[in-house]
VOBA-1610 file (N, C-alpha, C; in pm, whole numbers, padded with zeros to 5 digits, always signed):
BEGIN
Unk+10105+01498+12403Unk+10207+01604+12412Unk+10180+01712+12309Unk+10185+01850+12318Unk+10149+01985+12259Unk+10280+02041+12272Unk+10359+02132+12209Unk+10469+02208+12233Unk+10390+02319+12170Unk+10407+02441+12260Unk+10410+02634+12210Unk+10487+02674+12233Unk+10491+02788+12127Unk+10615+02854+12156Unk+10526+02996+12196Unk+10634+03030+12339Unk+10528+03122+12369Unk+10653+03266+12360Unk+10586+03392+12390Unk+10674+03514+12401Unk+10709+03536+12516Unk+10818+03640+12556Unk+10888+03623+12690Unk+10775+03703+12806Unk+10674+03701+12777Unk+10554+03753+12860Unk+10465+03617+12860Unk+10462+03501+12826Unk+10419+03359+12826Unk+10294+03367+12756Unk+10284+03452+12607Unk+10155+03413+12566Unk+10178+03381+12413Unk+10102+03282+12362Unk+10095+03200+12272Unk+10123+03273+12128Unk+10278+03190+12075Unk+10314+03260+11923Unk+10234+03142+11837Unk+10232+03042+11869Unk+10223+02951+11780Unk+10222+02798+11805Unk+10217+02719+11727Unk+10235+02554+11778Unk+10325+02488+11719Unk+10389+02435+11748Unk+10480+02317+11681Unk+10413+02215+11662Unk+10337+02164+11567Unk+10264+02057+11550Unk+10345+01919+11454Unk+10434+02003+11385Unk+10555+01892+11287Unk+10706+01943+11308Unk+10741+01810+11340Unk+10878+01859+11387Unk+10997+01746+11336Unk+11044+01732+11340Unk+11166+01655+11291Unk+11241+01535+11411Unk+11286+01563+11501Unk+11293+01508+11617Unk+11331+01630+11767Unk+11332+01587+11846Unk+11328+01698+11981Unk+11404+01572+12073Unk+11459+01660+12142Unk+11572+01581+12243Unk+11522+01722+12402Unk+11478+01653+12472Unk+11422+01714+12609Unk+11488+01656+12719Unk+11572+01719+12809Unk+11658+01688+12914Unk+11618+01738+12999Unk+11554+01694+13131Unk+11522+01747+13235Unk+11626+01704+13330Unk+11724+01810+13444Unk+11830+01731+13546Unk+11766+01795+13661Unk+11764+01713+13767Unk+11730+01738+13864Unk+11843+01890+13966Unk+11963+01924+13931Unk+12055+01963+14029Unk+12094+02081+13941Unk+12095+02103+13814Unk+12038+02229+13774Unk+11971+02247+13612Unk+11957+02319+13553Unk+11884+02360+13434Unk+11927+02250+13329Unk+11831+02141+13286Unk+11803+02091+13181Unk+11823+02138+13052Unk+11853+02092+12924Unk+11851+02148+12826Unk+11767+02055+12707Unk+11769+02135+12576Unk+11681+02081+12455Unk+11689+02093+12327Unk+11662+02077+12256Unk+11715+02045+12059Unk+11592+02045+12021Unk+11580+02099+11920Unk+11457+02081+11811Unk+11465+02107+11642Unk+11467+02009+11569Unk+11495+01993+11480Unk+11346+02002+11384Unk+11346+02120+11293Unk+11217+02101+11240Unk+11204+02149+11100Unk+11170+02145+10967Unk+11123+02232+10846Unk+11145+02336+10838Unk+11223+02400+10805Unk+11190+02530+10760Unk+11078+02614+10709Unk+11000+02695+10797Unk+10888+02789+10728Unk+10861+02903+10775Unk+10840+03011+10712Unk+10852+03135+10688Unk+10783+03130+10857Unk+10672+03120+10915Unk+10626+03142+11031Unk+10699+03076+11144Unk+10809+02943+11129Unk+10806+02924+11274Unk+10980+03031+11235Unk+11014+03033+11154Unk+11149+03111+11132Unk+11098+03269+11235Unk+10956+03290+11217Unk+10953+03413+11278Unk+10956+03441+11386Unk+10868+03316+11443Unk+10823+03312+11605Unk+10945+03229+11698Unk+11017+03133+11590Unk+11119+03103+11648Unk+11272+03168+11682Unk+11273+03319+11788Unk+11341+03347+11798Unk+11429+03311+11947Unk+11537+03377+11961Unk+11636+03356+12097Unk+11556+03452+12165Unk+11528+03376+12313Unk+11446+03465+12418Unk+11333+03427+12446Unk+11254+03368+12353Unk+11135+03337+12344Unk+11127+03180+12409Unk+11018+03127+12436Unk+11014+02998+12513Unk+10953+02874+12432Unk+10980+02743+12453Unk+10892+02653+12449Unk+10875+02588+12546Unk+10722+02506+12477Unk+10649+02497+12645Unk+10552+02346+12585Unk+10630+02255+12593Unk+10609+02111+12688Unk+10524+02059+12726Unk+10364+02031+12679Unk+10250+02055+12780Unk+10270+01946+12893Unk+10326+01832+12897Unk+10336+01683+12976Unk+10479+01737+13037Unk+10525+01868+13078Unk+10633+01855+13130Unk+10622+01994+13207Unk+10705+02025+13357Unk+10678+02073+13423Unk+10722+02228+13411Unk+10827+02268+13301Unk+10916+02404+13290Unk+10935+02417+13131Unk+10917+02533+13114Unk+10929+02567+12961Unk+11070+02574+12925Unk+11141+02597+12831Unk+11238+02635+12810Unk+11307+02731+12729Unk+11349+02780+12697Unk+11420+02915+12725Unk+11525+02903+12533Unk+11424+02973+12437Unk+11588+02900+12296Unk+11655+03025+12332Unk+11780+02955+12357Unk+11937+03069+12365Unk+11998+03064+12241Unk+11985+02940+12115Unk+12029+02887+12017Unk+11927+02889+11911Unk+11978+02928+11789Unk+11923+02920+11648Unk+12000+02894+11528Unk+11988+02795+11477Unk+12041+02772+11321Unk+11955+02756+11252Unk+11995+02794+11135Unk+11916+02779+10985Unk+12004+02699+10905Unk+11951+02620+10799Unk+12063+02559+10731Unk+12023+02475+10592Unk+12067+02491+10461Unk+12060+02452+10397Unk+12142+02380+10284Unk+12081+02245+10318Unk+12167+02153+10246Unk+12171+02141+10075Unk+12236+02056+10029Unk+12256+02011+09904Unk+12144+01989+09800Unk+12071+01933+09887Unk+11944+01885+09852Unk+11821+01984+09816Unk+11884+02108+09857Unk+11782+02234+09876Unk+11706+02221+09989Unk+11678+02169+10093Unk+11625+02144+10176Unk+11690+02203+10302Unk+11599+02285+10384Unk+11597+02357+10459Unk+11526+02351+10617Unk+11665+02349+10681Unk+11578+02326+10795Unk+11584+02416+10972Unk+11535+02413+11053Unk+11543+02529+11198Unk+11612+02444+11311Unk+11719+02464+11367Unk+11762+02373+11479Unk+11749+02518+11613Unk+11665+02507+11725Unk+11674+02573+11797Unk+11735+02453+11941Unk+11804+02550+12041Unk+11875+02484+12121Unk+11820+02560+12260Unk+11852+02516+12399Unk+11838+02612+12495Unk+11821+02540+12587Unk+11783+02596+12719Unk+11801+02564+12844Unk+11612+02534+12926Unk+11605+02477+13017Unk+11502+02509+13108Unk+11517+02630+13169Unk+11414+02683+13201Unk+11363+02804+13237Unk+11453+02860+13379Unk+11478+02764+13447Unk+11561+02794+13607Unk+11697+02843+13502Unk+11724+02825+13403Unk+11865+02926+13364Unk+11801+03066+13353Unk+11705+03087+13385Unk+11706+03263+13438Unk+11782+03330+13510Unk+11796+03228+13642Unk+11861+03215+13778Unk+12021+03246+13737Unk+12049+03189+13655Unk+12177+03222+13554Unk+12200+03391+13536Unk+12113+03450+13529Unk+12167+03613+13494Unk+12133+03702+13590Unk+12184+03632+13764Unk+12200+03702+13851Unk+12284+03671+13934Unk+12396+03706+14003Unk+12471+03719+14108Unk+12437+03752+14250Unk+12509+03726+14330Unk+12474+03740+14469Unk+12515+03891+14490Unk+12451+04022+14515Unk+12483+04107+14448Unk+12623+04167+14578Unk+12497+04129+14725Unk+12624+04203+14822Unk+12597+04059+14888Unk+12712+04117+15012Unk+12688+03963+15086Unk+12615+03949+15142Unk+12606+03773+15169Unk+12472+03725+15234Unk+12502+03682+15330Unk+12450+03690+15448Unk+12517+03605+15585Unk+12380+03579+15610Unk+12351+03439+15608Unk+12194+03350+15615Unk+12259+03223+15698Unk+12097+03204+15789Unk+12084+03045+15905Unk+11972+02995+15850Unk+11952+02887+15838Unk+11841+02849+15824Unk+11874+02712+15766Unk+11728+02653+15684Unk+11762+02492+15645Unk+11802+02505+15458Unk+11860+02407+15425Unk+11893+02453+15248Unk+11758+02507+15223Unk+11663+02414+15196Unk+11536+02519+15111Unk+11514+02656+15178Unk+11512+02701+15302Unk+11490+02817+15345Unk+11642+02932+15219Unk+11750+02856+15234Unk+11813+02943+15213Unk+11829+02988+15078Unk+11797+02874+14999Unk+11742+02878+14829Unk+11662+02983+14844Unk+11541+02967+14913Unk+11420+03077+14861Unk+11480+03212+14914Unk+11557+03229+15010Unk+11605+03371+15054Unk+11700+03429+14952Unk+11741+03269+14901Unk+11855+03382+14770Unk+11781+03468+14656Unk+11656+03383+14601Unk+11584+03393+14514Unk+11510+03510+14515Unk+11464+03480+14633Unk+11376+03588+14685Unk+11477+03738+14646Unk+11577+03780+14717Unk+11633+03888+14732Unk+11770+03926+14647Unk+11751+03836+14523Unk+11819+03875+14374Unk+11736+03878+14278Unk+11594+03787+14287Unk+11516+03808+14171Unk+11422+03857+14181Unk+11331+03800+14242Unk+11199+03828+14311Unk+11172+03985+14347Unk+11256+04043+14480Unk+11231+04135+14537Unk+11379+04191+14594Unk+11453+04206+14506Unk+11570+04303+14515Unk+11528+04437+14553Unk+11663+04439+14615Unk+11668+04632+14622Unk+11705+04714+14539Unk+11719+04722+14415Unk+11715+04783+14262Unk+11637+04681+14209Unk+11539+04727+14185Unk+11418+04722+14127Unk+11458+04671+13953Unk+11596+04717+13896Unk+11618+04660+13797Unk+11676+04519+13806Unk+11686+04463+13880Unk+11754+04325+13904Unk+11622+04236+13943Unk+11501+04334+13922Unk+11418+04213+13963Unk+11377+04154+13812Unk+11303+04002+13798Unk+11270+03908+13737Unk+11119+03936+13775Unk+11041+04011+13615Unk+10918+03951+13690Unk+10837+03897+13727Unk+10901+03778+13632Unk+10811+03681+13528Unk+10810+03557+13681Unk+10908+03571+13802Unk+10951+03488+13925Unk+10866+03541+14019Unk+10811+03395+14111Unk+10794+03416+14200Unk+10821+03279+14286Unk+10786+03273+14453Unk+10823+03241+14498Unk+10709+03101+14567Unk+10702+02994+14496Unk+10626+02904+14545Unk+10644+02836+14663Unk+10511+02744+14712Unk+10530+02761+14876Unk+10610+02668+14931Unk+10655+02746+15013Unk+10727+02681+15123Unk+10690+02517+15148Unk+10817+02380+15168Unk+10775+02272+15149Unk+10811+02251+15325Unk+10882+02286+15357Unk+10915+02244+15518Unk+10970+02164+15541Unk+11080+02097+15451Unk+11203+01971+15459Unk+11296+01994+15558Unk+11221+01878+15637Unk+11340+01862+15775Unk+11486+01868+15761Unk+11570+01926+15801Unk+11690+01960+15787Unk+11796+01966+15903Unk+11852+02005+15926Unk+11926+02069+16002Unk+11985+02214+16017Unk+11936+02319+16058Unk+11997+02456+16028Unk+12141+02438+15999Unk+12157+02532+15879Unk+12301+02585+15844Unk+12342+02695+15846Unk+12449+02743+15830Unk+12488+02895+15834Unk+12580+02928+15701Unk+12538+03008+15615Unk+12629+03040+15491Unk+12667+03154+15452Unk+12787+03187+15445Unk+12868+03330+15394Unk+12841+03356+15264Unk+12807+03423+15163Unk+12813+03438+15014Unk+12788+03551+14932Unk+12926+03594+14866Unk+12934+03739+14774Unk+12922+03704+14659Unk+12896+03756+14589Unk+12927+03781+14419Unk+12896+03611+14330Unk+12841+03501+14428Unk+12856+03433+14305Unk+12770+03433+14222Unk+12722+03310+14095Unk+12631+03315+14014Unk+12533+03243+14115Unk+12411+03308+14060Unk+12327+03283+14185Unk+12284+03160+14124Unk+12227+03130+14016Unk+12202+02943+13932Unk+12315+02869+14031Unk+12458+02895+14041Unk+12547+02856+14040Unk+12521+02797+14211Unk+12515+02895+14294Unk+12482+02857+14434Unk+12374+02812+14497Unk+12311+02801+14427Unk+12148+02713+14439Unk+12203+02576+14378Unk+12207+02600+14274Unk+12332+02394+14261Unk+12398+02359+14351Unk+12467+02416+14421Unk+12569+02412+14503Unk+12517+02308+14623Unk+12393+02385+14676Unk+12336+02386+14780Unk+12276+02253+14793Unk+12184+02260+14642Unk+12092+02137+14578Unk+12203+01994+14577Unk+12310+02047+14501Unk+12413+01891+14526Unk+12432+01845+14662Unk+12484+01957+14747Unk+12486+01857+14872Unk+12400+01815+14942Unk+12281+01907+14951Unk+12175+01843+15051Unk+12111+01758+14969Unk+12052+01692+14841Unk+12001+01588+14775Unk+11869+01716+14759Unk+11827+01821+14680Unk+11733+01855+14671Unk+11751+01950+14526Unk+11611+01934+14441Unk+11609+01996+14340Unk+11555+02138+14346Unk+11586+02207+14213Unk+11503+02325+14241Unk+11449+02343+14065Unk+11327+02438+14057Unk+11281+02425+13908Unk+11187+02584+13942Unk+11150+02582+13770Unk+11042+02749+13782Unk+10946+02683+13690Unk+10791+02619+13765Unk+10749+02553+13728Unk+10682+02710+13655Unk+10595+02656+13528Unk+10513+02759+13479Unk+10357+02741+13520Unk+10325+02807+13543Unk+10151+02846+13586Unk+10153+02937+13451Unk+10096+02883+13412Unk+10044+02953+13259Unk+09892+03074+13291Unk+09820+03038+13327Unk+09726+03090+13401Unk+09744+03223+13445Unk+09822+03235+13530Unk+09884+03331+13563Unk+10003+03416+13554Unk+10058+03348+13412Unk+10180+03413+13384Unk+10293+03426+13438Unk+10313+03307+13514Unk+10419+03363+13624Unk+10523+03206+13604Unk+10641+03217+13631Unk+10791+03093+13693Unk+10705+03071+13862Unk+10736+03007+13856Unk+10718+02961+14021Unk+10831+02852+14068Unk+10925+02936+14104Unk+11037+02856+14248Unk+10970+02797+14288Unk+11012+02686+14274Unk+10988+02559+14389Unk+11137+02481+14431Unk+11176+02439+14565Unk+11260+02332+14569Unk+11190+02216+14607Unk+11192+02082+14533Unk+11177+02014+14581Unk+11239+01870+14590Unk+11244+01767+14637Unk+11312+01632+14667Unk+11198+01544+14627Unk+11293+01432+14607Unk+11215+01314+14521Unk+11196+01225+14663Unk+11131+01144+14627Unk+11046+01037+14698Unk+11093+00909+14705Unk+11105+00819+14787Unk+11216+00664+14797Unk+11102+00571+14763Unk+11172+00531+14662Unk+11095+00395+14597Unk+11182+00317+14534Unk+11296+00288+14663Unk+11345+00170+14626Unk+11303+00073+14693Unk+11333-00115+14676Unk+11312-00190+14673Unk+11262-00259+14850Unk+11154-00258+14876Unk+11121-00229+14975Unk+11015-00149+15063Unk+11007-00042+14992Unk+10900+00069+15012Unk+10743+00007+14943Unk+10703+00086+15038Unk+10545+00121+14953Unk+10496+00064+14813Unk+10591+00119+14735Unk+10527+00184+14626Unk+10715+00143+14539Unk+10779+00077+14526Unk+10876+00040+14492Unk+10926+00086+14320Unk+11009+00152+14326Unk+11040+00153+14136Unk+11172+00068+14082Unk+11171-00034+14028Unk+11287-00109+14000Unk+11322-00124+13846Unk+11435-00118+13824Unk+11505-00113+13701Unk+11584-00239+13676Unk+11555-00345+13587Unk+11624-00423+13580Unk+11546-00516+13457Unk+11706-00613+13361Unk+11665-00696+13262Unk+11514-00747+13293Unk+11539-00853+13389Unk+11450-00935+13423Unk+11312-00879+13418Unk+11287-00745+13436Unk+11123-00698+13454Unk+11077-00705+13269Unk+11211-00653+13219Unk+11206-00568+13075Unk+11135-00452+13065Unk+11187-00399+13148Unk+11187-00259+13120Unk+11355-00156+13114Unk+11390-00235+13086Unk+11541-00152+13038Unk+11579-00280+12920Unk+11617-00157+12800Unk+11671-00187+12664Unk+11780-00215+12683Unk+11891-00081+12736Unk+11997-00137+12743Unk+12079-00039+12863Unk+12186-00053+12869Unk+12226+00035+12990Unk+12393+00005+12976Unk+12422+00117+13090Unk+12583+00142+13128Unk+12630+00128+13257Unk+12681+00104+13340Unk+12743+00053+13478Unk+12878+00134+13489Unk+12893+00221+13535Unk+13033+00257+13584Unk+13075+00316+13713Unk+13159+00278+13791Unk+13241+00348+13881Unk+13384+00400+13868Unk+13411+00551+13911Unk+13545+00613+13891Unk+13591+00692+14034Unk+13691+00667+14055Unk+13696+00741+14174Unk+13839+00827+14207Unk+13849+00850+14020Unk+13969+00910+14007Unk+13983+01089+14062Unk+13893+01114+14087Unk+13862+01278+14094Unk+13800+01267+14281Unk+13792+01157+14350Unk+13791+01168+14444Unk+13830+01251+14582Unk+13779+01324+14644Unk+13866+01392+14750Unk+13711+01370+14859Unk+13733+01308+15002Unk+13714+01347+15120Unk+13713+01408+15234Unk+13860+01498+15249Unk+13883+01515+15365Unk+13969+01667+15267Unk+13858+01800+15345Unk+13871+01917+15305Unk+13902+02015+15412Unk+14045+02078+15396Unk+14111+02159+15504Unk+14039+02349+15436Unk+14000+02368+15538Unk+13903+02532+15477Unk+13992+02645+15547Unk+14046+02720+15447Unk+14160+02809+15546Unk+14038+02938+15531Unk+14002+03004+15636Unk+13952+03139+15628Unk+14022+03209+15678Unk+13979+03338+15725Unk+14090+03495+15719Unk+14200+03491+15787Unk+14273+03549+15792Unk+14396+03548+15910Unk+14485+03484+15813Unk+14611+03508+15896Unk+14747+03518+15834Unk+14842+03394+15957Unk+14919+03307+15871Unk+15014+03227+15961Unk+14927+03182+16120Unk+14952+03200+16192Unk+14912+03123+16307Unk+14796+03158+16349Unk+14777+03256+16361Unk+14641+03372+16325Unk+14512+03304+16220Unk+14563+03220+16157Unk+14454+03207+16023Unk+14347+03068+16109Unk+14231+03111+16080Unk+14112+03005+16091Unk+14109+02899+15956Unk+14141+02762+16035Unk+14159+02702+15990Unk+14056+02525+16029Unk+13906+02491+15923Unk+13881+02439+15968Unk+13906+02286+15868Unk+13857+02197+15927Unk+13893+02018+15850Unk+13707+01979+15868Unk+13659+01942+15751Unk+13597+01878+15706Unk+13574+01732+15657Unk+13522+01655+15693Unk+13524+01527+15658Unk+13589+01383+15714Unk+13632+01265+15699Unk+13678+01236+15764Unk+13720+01083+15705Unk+13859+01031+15719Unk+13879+00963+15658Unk+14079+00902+15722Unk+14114+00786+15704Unk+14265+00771+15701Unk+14271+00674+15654Unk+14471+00701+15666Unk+14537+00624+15553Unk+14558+00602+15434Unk+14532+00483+15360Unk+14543+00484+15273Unk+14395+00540+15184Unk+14311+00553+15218Unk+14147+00590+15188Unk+14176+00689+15238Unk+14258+00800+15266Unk+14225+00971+15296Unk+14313+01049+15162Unk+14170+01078+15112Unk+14231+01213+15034Unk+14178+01356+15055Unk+14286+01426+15039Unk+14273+01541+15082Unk+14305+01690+14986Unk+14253+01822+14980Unk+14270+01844+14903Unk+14227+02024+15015Unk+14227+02120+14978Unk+14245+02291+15052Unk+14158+02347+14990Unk+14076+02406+15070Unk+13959+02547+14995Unk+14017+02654+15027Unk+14060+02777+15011Unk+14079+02939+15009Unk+13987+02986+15054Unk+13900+03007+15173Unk+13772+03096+15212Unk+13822+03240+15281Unk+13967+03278+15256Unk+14001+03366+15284Unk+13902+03529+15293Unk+13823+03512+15184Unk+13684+03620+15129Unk+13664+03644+15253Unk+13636+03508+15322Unk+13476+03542+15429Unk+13533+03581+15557Unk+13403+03699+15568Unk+13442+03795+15629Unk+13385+03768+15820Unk+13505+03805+15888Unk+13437+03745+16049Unk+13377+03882+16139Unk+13369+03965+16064Unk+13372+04127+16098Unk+13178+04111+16121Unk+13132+04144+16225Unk+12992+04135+16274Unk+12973+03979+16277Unk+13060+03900+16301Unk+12968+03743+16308Unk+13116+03711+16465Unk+13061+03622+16537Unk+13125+03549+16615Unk+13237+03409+16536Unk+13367+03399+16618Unk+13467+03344+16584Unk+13323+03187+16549Unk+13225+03159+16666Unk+13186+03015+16622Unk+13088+03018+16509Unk+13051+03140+16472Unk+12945+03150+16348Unk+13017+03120+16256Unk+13105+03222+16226Unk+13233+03162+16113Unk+13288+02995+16124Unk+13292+02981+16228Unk+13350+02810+16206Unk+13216+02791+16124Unk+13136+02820+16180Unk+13028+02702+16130Unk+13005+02735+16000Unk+13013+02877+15941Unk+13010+02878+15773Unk+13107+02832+15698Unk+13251+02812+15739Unk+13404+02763+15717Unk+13311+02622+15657Unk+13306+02556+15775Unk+13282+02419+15765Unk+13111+02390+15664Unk+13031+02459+15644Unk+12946+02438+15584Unk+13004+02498+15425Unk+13066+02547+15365Unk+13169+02612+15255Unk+13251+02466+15239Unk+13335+02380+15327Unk+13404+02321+15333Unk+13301+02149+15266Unk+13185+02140+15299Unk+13126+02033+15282Unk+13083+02047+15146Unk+13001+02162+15105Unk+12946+02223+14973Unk+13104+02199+14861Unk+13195+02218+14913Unk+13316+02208+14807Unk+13346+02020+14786Unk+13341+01954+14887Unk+13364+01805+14901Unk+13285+01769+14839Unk+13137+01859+14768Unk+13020+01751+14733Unk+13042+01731+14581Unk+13187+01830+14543Unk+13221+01780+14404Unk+13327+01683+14370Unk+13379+01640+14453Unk+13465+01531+14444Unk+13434+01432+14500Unk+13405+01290+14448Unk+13319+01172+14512Unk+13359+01035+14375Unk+13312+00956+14434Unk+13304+00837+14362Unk+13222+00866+14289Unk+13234+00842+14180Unk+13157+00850+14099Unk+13020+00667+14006Unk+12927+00663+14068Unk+12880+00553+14051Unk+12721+00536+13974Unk+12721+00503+13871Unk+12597+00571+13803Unk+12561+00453+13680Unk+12452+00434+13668Unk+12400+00352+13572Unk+12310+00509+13436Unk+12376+00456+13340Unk+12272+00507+13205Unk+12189+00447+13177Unk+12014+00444+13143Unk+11935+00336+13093Unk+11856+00398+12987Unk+11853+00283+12894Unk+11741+00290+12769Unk+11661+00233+12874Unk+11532+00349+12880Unk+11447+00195+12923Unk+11312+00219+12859Unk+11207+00083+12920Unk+11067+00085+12835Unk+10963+00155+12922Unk+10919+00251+12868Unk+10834+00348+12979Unk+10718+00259+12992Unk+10683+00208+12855Unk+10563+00120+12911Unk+10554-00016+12983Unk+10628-00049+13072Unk+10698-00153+13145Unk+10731-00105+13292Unk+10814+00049+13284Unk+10882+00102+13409Unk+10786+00106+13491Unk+10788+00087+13646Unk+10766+00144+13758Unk+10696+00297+13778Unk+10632+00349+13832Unk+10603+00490+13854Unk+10758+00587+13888Unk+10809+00660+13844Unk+10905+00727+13882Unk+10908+00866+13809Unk+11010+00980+13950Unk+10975+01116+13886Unk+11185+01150+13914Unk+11194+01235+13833Unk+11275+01316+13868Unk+11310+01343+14004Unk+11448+01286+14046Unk+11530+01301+14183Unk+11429+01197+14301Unk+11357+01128+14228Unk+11290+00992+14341Unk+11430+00830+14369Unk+11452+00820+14464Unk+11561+00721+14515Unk+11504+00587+14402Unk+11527+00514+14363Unk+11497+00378+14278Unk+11623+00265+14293Unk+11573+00142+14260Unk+11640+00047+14274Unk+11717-00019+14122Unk+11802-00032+14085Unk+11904-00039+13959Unk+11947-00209+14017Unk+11943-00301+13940Unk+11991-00423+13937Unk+12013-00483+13831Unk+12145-00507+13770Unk+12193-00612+13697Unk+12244-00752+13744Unk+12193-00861+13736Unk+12243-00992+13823Unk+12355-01030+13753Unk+12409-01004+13605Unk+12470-01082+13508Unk+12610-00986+13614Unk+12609-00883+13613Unk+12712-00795+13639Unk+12687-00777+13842Unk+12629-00879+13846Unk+12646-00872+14033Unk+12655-00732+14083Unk+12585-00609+14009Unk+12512-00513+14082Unk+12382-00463+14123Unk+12372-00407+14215Unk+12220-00390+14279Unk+12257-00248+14376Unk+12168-00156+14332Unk+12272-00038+14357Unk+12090+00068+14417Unk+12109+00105+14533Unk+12008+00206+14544Unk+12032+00378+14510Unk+11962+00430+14453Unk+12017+00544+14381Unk+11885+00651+14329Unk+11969+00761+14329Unk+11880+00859+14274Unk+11854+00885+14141Unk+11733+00932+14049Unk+11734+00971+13936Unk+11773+01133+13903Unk+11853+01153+13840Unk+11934+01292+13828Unk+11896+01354+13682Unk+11855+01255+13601Unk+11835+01305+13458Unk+11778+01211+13419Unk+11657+01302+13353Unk+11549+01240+13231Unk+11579+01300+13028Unk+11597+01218+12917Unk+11582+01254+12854Unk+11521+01200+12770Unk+11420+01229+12709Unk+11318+01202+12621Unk+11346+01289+12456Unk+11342+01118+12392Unk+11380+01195+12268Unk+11229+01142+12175Unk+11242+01235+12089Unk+11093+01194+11968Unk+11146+01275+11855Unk+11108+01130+11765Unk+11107+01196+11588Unk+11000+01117+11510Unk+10985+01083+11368Unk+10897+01087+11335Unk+10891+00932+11303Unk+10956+00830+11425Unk+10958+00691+11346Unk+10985+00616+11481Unk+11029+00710+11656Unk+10998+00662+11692Unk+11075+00731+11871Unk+11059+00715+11967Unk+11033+00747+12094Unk+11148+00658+12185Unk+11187+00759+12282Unk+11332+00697+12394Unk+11309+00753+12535Unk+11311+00683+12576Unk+11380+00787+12712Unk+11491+00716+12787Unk+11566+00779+12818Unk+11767+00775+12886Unk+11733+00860+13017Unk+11768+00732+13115Unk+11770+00794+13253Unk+11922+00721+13297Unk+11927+00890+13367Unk+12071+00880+13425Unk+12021+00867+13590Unk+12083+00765+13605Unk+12066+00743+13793Unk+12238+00722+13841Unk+12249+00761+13963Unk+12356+00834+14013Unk+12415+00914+14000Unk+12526+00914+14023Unk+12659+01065+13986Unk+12736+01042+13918Unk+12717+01145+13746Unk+12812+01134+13653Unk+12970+01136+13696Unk+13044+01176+13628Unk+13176+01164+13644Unk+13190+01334+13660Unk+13265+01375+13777Unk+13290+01541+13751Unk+13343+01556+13636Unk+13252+01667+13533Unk+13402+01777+13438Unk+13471+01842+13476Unk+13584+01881+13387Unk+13674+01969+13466Unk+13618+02101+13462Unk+13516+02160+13398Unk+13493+02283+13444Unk+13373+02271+13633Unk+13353+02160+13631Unk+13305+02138+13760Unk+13407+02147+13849Unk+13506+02077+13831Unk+13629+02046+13889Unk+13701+02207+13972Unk+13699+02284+13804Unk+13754+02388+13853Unk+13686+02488+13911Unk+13509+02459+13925Unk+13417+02565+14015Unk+13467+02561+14140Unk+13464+02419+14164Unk+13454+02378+14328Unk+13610+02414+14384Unk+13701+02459+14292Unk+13827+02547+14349Unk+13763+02694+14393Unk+13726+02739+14297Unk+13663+02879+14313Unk+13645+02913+14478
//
């Protein structure tokens, strides 16, 4: 492993060769974040500014310091804490500028957002130039249809990525100086397959771990009111569920507009708006693991894997959502999060939005 810190044109300030410890979070569903704790010295104080990148050589996206402290203790001792995001928080400082009325499959519609807020806008100042648009993967899907004004465009590429099970990243080509969009999906290697990745005491490759289910923030069954007034108003139901197992809960799509689209195009964006909002309220079921890399299975970011504790009579097939790899000067971790955390409430309160 090599870390540079490079300038916001991707060419080489310097090296981090001594460092203190580093905490590296890669999430599959949107922008990862990172910590770096290191010495104080007149050169990385220089090169280590906000804006500027580090860059990971064993890892696929640089990242982005938004954060800087300096700080000196008691001891006289002085030290640099820089903080920040993966590089897809670029995607972060653009909006959907006018509306979008798009068909196609999620990855088609990711790269069309990308494409025509960052990439190749129509004000030329909204373009990113450092983005481009890597190739097309061709993930079988099902066409969708989606309405969308003004949001954060990071924001609706998550959106998209949570419900259909697909990641997105700006891998760096150093070479060529360029982010490269990619969406892509992980690979099934749970218990059974090919090529199998399993997590459990018995192999020893997990230190230690967490087990939880919550299903307090739960909602299934989503009523989507779009335009119109009292009897007049389009009104579609999403999901599906009764009794005592139906919860239910109202989206506002009042925004979207039916003016140049057919009454059934609009159903069908109602109801695709209506599913994208359900994909934040769910059971929540997720294992945390210490585990031993030199023991684990082959596994990547957003690949399906198999989680089994026998003591606790679970055996759970699941996705990997988060990698974090920590290093200091005495010794090495990595914490994988498999399944779905618990919503926050600022999640909580997007998926009102």
């Amino acid at each position: 492993m090599e870390l540079y810190v490079l300038d916001r044109d991707i060419h080489i300030l310097g090296v981090l060769s001594v460092y203190e410890s580093i905490i590296w979070s890669e999430k599959f569903h949107s922008p990862g974040t990172f910590k770096i704790v290191l010495i104080f010295t007149e050169k990385m104080n220089r090169i280590l500014n906000r804006g500027n990148l580090v860059y990971k050589t064993d890892e696929t996206q640089p990242a982005i310091i938004t954060r800087k402290y300096l700080k000196l203790n008691k001891l006289g001792e002085q030290t640099i804490t820089i903080q920040g995001y993966m590089a897809s928080r670029y995607l972060n400082q653009r909006i959907i500028w006018k509306k979008m009325v798009m068909a196609g499959t999620p990855e088609q519609l990711m790269r069309q957002m990308v494409m025509e807020q960052a990439v190749n806008p129509e004000d030329l100042n909204r373009k990113i130039p450092l983005i481009e648009l890597g190739e097309f993967q061709g993930y079988d899907a099902e066409p969708i249809r989606k309405q969308i004004t003004y949001d954060n465009l990071q924001e609706a590429l998550t959106e998209l990525s949570k419900t259909f099970g697909l990641g997105y990243r700006l891998r760096l080509d150093y070479e060529r100086k360029k982010l490269v969009f990619e969406v892509y999906r992980g690979t099934d290697r749970t218990r059974g397959t090919e090529k199998p990745c399993i997590f459990t005491k018995e192999y020893g490759n997990v230190y230690t771990q967490d087990y939880y289910e919550d299903s307090s923030n739960c909602r299934n069954v989503c009523m989507v009111g779009g335009p119109g007034e009292d009897e007049e108003r389009i009104l579609i139901t999403v999901g599906q569920a009764s009794g005592i197992d139906r919860y239910e809960f109202f989206y506002n799509a009042s925004g979207h507009s039916a003016k140049d689209v057919t009454v059934s195009v609009l159903e069908q964006q109602l109801r695709q708006k209506g599913e994208e909002k359900l994909s934040a309220y769910f059971t929540a079921t997720a294992f945390e693991s210490k585990i031993n890399p030199e023991k684990a299975m082959f596994f990547a970011l957003g690949d399906y894997v198999t989680c089994i504790d026998q003591d606790w009579n679970v055996m759970v097939d699941t996705q990997v959502k988060e990698i974090q790899k920590g290093f200091s000067k005495t010794e090495e971790s990595c914490i994988v999060t498999f399944g779905n955390d618990v919503p926050t409430l600022i999640d909580l309160i997007k998926a009102k939005e």
